[in-house]
C-alpha positions, 0 to 999 in steps of 0.5 A: 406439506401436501405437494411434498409428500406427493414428490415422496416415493415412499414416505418414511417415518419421521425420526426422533428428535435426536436424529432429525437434529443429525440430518439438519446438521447434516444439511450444513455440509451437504445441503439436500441430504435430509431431503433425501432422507425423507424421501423428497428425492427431486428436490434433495437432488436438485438441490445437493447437485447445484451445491456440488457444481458450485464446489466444482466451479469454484475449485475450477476457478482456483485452478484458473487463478493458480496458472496465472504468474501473478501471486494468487493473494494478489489477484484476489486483491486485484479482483477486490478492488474493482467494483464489479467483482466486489459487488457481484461477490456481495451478491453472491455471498447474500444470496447463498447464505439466504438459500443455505439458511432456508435449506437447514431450516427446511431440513427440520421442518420436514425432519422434526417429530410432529409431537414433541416435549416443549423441552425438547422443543426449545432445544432443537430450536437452540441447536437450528439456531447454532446451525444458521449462525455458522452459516450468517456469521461468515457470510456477515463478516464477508459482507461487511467486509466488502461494503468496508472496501467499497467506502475505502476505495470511493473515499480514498480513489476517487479520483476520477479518471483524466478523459485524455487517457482513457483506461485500457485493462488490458494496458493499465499504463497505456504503453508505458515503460515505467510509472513514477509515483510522489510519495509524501510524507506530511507533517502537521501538528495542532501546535503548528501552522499548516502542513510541511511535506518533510518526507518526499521521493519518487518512486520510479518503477519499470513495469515489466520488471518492478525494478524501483528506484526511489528519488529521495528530495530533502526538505531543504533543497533551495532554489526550486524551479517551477514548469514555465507558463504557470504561476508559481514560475510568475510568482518565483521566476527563473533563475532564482526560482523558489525563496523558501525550502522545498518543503514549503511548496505545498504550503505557499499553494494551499494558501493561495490555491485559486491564484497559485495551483497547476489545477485548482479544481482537484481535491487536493491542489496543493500536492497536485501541483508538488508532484509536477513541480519535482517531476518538472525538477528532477525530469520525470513525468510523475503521474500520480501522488499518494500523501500520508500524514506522518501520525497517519503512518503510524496507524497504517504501521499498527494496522499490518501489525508492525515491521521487522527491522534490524536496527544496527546502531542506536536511534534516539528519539523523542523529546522523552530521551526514547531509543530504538535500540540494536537489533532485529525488531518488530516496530510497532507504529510510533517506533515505525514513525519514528526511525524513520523520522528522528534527526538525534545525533542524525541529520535529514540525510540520514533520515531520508536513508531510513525512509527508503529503508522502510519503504523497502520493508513494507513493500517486503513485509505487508503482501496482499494477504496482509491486507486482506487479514487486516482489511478493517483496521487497515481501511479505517487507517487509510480513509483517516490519513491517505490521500491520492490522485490514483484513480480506482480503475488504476488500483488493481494495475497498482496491485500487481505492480507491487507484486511484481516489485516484491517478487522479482523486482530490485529496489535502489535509491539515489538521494538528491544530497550532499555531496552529490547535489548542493542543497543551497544551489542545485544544479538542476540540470545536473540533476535531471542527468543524475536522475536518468542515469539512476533509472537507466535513461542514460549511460553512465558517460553522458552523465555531465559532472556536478560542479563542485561547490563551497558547500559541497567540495571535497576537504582540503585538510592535509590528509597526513594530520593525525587520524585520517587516511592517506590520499590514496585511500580516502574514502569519498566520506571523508573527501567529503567531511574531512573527517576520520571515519571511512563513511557514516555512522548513521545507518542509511545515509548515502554517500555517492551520486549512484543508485544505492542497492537498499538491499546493500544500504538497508540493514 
């Protein structure tokens, strides 16, 4: 005390305990001014002139954040993502929050009357008390926040980073035009033996302008071809290639991994090999998987709060006899699941059109400010269900690429199904020329013809039988089923061998 009352150009009398208790709650929003009060002018300077600078820098960082063309929410995701900035930002928070607090209880020390009731004591103890807490309990939730983003980052991206491709910050995608990501949906169960990967698409995004095409496989594409020299292509050689659904890959190789696998060395071999089998099949050179179990996705749906999807026809589900019924709706978790996975009065094509639809709303609904809100349920959902080869330096590059695709970018889809692509036996390379025509490789005159086949050629009925249309204008659905209907009745089920607009096919 005696060193502070030396720096006081005048000592002025202390106040009663009610107004020492204004100036200490006075020191929470201008830190020093109970300093200045009592005349310790140096010290209430310092310290309210370090206090107003930082307000001053952070508002200058605002600005700085705000000229970027990139969405603010996403460049604070970005930025909390990358562990230099996470850690610095817990560093920071923790050493405010301990000079903040020491400040208010200085404020009282140097304020409080030096003789006092006990009552009246142990109440401004109470009210010092409430003061601190408004400054720890945020900067408590601030740092466990940071610490939850951390373990979910090393659990789910740790990955490490390939040696041959260095990672550049500056050119995240080392001058790449496009990045093709596998998205797989697993579907596992206590009652059934391993792991089917029902769900599956490509999706190909341009990363200058976040157009997206999502390559939708069905489960059930026979005869898969496997990238010379490995074993599967020993194992299932060309031209037959594959005995078994496509589905069933990821299940042969997690049986025998060491013998089977492109790379038996990475965490999940398995998908690792599935993504260059399809990249190898639909020619594209997918880079990076990202699996989410099929109950995994209902938490990650309830964790953002569920999705808002118009539903235009009804869609039974379950086993329960549940229906998902028309109408704009706000999806929960297990309704999310399931329109995206019910086959009543449906069939996997369909289905697989509603799995490109709920991708669109997700990318559509769930922005970084929806992460960042929902940060806790939404970490604990990830580490339990989603598994990727996307290494961490990659993830803030992710960000602005969804970003990019939510606010500029279009999004289409081009289903590898009937009646463009036979599922009994594709031909691959038509194909691959289907592919590069959808993402823009190829006009549309190089693209070589499908050949049709017996389970896929147009209907031979004659078009004069009661209830269809004339020749002439038949649609291509009923080309194809011979049936009455101009196109299907399930919502999202593509008809065609062009990319699909989501915006046109989903409701």
């Amino acid at each position: 005390m005696a060193a502070e009352e030396d720096q006081r150009e005048e000592a002025p009398a202390r106040p009663g305990t009610g107004r020492a208790l204004l100036w200490t709650a006075a020191s929470l929003p201008l830190p020093g001014v109970a300093h200045l009060r009592m005349g310790l002018r140096r010290a209430g300077l310092a310290i309210l002139g370090t206090y107003l600078l930082g307000i001053v820098a952070l508002v200058g960082w605002w600005v700085w954040i705000s000229a970027h063309d990139t969405s603010t929410t996403a460049i604070l995701a970005g930025m909390a993502v990358q562990n230099r900035w996470l850690v610095g930002a817990m560093a920071t928070v923790f050493v405010v929050t301990v000079l903040w607090l020491s400040i208010i209880v200085h404020s009282w020390v140097i304020t409080r009357p030096k003789e006092a009731p006990l009552g009246r004591r142990l109440l401004s103890g109470v009210v010092v008390t409430v003061l601190c807490l408004t400054v720890a309990l945020p900067a408590a939730v601030a740092l466990h926040g940071g610490y939850t983003t951390q373990r979910t980052l090393s659990s789910v991206f740790g990955a490490p980073q390939p040696d041959d491709e260095p990672h550049d910050a500056a050119d995240p995608w080392n001058g790449a035009e496009r990045i093709n990501v596998l998205l797989i949906g697993a579907d596992s169960a206590e009652n059934r033996y391993g792991a089917r990967t029902d769900s599956m698409m490509v999706a190909s995004v341009d990363i200058e302008t976040g157009d997206t095409v999502l390559v939708g496989l069905p489960r059930n594409l026979e005869n898969a071809q496997f990238p010379p020299g490995t074993a599967l292509a020993e194992r299932y050689p060309a031209p037959y290639g594959f005995d078994d659904l496509l589905n069933e890959v990821y299940q042969t190789v997690a049986e025998e991994p060491e013998e089977l696998a492109v790379n038996p060395l990475v965490a999940d071999p398995s998908a690792d090999t599935l993504k260059t089998v399809i990249g190898y099949n639909i020619g594209l050179d997918v880079k990076y998987y990202a699996m989410v179990d099929m109950m995994g996705f209902r938490d990650l749906i309830d964790a953002v709060g569920g999705i808002e999807v118009l539903i235009e026809e009804p869609i039974p589900y379950g086993v329960h006899g549940g229906v998902l019924e028309p109408g704009l709706q706000r999806l929960d978790g297990h309704e999310a699941l399931w329109y995206g996975r019910s086959r009543v009065l449906s069939d996997d094509y369909g289905r697989m059109g509603r799995q490109g639809c709920m991708i669109k709303y997700v990318a559509e609904q769930v922005d970084p400010g929806t992460i960042l809100t929902s940060y806790r349920r939404l970490a604990g959902a990830t580490e339990r269900t989603l598994s990727t080869d996307i290494p961490q330096t990659k993830v803030p590059a992710f960000i602005e690429l969804a970003d990019t695709v939510t606010s500029t970018g279009s999004m289409s889809t081009l289903q590898l199904s009937p009646p463009q692509v036979n599922t009994g036996n594709p031909d691959w390379d038509a194909v691959r020329d289907l592919v590069a025509s959808a993402i823009g490789e190829q006009s549309e005159d190089d693209v070589l013809p499908v050949d049709p086949s017996p389970s896929a050629s147009p209907s031979t009925e004659d078009p004069a039988q009661e209830g269809t249309a004339p020749e002439d204008d038949r649609t291509e659905w009923q080309d194809y089923t011979g049936l009455a209907e101009p196109s299907p009745a399930d919502p999202g089920r593509q008809v065609g061998a062009d990319p699909s607009d989501l915006d046109a096919l989903c409701p």
